[in-house]
N, C-alpha and C positions, 0 to 999 in steps of 0.2 A: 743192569744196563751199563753201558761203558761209551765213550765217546763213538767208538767206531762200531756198535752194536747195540740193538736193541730191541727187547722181544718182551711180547704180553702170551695171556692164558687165555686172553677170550676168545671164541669160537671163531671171530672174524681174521682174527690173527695165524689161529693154530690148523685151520681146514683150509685156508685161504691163501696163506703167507702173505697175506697185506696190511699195508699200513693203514693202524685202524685207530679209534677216536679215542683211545687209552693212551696209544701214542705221541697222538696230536698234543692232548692235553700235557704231556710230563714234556714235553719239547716245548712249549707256550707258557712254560713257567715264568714269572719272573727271573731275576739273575740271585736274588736271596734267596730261590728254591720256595717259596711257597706259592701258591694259588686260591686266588679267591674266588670262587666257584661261583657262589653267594653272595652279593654286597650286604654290607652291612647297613641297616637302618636306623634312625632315630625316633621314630614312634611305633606304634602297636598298630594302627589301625590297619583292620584286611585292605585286600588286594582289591580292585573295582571287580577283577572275575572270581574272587573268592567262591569256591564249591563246599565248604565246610558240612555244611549242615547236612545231617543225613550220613556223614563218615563218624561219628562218636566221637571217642579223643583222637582220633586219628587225621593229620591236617591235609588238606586237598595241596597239590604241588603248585599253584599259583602262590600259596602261601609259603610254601617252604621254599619255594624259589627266591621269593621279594627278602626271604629271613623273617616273614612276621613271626613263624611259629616253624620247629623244629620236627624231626620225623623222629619217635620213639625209639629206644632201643632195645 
């Protein structure tokens, strides 16, 4: 990516040629270049929509959204 160019891989980009939400997001950076996707939290406890239960160790995205709990790697 360069000031007066910039291009993604995702499908909505490369079949499409539009400006797609890969985009948005590295142009919606802060000006120190990072992005907080995620706020970060002060306690553990779930989410009020918490879906955990029923997925094993694997966290439901209302949790992984809030930060309570992280997606495996």
């Amino acid at each position: 990516m360069t000031e007066e160019l910039m291009a993604c891989t995702c499908p909505h980009h490369v079949h499409r040629n539009a400006f797609c939400k890969h985009m948005a997001t590295v142009e919606n950076t802060t000006d120190d270049g990072t992005l907080h996707a995620f706020p970060s939290r002060d306690d553990d406890t779930e989410p009020e929509d918490c879906d955990c239960e029923g997925l094993g160790d694997f966290p439901c995205w209302p949790c992984v959204r809030t930060g309570c709990k992280e997606l495996p790697n």
